[in-house]
C-alpha positions as CSV (number, residue, x, y, z in Angstrom):
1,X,69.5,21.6,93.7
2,X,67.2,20.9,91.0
3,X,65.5,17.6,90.6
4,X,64.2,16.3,87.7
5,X,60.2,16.5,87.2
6,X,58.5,13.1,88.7
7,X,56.6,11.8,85.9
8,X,52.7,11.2,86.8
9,X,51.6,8.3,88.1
10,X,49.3,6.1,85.5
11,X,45.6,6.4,86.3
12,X,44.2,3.2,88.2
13,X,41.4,1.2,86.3
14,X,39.3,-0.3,87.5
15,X,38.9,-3.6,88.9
16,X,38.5,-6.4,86.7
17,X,37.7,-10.2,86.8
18,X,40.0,-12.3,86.0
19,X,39.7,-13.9,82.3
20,X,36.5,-15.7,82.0
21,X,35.2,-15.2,85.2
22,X,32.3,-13.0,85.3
23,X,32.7,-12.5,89.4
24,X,30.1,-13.4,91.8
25,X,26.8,-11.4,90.4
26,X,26.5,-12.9,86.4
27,X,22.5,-10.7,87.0
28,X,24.8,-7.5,86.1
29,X,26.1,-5.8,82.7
30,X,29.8,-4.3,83.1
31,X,30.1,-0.8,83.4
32,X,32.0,1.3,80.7
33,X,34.5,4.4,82.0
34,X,32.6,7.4,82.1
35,X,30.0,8.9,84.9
36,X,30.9,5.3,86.9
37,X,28.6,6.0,89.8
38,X,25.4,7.3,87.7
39,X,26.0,4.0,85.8
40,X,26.7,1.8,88.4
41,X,23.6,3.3,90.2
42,X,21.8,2.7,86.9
43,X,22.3,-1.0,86.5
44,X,22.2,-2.0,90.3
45,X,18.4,0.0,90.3
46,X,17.7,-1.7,86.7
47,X,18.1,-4.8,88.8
48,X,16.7,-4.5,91.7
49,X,13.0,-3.4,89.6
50,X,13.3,-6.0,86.8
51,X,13.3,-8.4,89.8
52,X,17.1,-10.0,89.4
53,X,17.8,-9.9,93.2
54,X,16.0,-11.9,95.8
55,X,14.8,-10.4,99.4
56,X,18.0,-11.0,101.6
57,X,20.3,-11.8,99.1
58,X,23.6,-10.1,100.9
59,X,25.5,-7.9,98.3
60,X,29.5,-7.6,98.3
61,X,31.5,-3.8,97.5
62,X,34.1,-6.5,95.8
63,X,32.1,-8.8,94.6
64,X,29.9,-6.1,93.0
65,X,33.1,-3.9,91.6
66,X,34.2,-7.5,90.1
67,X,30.9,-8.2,88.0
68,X,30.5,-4.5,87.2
69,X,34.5,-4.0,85.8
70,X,34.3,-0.9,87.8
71,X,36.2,0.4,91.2
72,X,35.3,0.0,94.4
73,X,34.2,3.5,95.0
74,X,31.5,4.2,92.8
75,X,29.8,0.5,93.7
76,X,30.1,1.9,97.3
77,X,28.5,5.2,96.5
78,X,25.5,3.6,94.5
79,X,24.6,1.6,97.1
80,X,24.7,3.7,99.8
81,X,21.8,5.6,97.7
82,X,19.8,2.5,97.2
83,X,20.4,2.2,101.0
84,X,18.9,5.8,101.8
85,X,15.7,4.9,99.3
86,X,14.8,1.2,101.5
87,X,15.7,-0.8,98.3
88,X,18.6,-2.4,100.1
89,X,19.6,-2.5,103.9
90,X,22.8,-2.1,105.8
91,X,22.8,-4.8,108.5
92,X,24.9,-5.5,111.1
93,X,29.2,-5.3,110.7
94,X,27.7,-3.2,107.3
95,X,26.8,-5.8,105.7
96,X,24.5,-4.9,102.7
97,X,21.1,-7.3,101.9
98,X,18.6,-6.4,99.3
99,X,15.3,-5.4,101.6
100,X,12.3,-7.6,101.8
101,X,8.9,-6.3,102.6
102,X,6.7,-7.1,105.8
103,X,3.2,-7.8,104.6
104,X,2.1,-4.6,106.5
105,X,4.6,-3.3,104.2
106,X,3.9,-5.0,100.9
107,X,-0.5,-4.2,101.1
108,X,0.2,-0.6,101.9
109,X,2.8,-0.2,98.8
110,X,0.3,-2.2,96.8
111,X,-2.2,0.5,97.8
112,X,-0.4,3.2,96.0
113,X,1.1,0.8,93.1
114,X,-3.1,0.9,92.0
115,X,-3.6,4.2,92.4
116,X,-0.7,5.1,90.8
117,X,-0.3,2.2,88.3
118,X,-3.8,2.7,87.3
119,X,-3.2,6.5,86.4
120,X,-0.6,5.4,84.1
121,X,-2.5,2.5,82.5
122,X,-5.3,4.8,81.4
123,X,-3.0,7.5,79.9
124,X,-1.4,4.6,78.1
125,X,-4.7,3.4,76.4
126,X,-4.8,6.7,74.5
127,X,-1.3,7.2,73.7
128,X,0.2,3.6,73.0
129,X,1.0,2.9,69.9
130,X,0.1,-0.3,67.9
131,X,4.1,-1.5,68.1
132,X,3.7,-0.4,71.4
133,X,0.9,-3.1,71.9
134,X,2.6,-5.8,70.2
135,X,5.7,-5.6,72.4
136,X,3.8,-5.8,75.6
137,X,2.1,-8.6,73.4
138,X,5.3,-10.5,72.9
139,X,5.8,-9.8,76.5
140,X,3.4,-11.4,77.8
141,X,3.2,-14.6,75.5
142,X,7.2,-14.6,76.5
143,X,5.5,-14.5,80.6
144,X,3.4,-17.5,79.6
145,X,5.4,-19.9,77.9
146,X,8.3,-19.6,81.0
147,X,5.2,-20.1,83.5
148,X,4.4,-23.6,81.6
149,X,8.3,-24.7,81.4
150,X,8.5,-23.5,85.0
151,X,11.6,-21.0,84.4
152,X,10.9,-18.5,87.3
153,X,13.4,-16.1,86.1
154,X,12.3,-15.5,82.7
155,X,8.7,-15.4,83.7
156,X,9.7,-12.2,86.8
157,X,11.7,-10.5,83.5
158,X,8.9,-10.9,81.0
159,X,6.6,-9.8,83.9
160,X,8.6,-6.6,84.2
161,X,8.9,-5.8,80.8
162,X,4.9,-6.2,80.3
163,X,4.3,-3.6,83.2
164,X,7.1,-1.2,82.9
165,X,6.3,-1.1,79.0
166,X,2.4,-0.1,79.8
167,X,3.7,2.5,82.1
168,X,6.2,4.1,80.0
169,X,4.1,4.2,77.4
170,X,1.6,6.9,79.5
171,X,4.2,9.4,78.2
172,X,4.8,10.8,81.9
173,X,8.2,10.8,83.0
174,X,7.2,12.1,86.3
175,X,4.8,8.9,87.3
176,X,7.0,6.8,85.4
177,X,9.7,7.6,87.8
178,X,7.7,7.2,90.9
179,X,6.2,4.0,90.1
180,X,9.9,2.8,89.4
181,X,11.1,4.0,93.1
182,X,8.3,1.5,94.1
183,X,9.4,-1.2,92.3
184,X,12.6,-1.1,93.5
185,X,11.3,-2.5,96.7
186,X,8.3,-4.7,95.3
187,X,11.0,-6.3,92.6
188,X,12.9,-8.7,94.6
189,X,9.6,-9.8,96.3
190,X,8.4,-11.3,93.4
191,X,11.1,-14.1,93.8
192,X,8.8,-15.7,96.0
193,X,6.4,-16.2,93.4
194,X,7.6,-19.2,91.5
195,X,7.1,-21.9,92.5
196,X,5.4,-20.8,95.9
197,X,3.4,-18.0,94.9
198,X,2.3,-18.5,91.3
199,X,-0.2,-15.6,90.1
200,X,-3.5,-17.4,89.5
201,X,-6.7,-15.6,88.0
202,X,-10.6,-17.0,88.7
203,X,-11.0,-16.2,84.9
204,X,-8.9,-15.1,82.1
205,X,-5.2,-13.7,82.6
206,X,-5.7,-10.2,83.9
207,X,-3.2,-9.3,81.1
208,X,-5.4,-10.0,78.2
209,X,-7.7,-7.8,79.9
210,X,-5.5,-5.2,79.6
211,X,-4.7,-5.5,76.2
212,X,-8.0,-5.7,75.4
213,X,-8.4,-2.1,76.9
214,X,-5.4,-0.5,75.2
215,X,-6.8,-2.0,71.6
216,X,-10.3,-0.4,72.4
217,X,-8.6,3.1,73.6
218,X,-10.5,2.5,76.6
219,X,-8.8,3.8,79.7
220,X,-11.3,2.9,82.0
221,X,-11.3,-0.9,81.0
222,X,-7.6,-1.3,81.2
223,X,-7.3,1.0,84.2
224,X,-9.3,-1.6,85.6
225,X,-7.7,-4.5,84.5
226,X,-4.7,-3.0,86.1
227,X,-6.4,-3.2,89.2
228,X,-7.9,-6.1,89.1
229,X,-4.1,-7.9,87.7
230,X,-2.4,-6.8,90.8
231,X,-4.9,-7.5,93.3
232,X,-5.3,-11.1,91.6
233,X,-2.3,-12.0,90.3
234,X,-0.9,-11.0,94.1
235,X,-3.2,-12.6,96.2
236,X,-0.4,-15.6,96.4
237,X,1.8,-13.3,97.7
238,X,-0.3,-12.3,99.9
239,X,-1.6,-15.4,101.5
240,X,2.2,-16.3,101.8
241,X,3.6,-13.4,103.3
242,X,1.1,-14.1,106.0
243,X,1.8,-17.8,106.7
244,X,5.4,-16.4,106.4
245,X,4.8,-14.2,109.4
246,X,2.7,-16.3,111.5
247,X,5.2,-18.7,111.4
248,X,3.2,-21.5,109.8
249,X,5.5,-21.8,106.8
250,X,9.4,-20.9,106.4
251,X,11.0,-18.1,103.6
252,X,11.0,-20.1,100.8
253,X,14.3,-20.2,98.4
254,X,14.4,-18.1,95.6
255,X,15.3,-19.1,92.3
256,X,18.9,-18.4,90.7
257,X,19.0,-14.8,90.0
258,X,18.2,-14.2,86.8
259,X,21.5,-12.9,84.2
260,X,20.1,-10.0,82.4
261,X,19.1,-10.5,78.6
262,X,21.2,-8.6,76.2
């Protein structure tokens, strides 16, 4: 007996918010249909180094499906990535936190953050170009005006931008990409900055320095300057990391997580 063909079944979307409510993680842009997990992947790594998550913040499948408009399965398969590269961890009952760093930890990736961060600052200082200069310009007069209002978030983005503009503007997509992989564990740290933390400099920002260096073309000055910013500008860090660990001083809250800027 002959049946009559079944007629497909509609293709599932994928999960949305309901109307107006931008689900639990507002730090995240909605993902369009195509390549879902290289996208998801994509924003959730775009986060972690622009410093929108906080050390121990725990991360939802759901929740992150919801703010993302995506399905559950690609969220699932991003993260289990940024599990396998230390940027997030999979506690117990698999529960998902973004990682923090010991300060054994934090000194040794600061270590290869100079050497490597350096390198790419002094290729910069002979290929940047002058637009190139005045964005990292606006960046940084963005980073200062949010220290003096005391908006933590703004001033971690502007941060960000400053640095990750300087590196990709060495024209070398190879370093570039390493020195992200390490920012996607130093990121979230730098929620501890503001207010506990606050970069501090015996002299003149370390930043100034370093535009000074790219305007001269002088890559030893401003691979310097890189040096010098991170050692100085961290030292906070440092000095609470260790009160941190000795036990002299509790995890301080992090500020809101930061929405990204469109």
């Amino acid at each position: 007996m002959d049946h009559p063909p079944r007629r497909p079944r509609p293709a599932r979307g994928p999960s949305r918010s309901a109307p107006g409510d931008g689900g639990s993680f507002g730090f995240l842009t909605p993902i369009g249909r195509e390549n879902f997990t290289g996208r998801v992947y994509a924003e959730l790594r775009n986060a972690l180094m622009e410093g929108r998550m906080r050390p121990g913040q725990r991360l939802k499948i759901r929740d992150l499906a919801q703010s993302l408009s995506v399905s559950e399965t690609p969220v699932r398969e991003a993260v289990m990535q940024l599990v396998r590269e230390r940027a997030l961890r999979m506690e117990q009952a698999r529960a998902i936190t973004v990682a923090g760093l010991t300060l054994a930890q934090y000194l040794e990736l600061r270590e290869v953050r100079m050497a490597l961060e350096s390198m790419a600052a002094a290729a910069a200082a002979t290929r940047i170009t002058e637009a190139g200069i005045r964005a990292l310009e606006r960046a940084h007069a963005e980073l200062v005006r949010a220290e003096t209002a005391g908006d933590a978030p703004v001033a971690i983005g502007a941060n960000w931008r400053f640095h990750h503009g300087l590196y990709r503007a060495a024209a070398m997509p190879e370093l570039l990409g390493v020195i992200e992989g390490i920012w996607l564990r130093n990121g979230p740290m730098l929620n501890h900055l503001y207010p506990h933390a606050r970069p501090t400099y015996p002299g003149r920002h370390r930043h100034l320095d370093i535009l000074d260096g790219l305007r001269a073309r002088d890559a030893a000055a401003t691979r310097a300057a890189v040096i010098a910013d991170t050692v100085e500008g961290g030292a906070g860090l440092v000095a609470l990391l260790r009160r941190m660990e000795e036990g002299a001083t509790a995890a301080p809250a992090s500020p809101p997580p930061r929405k990204r800027q469109s």
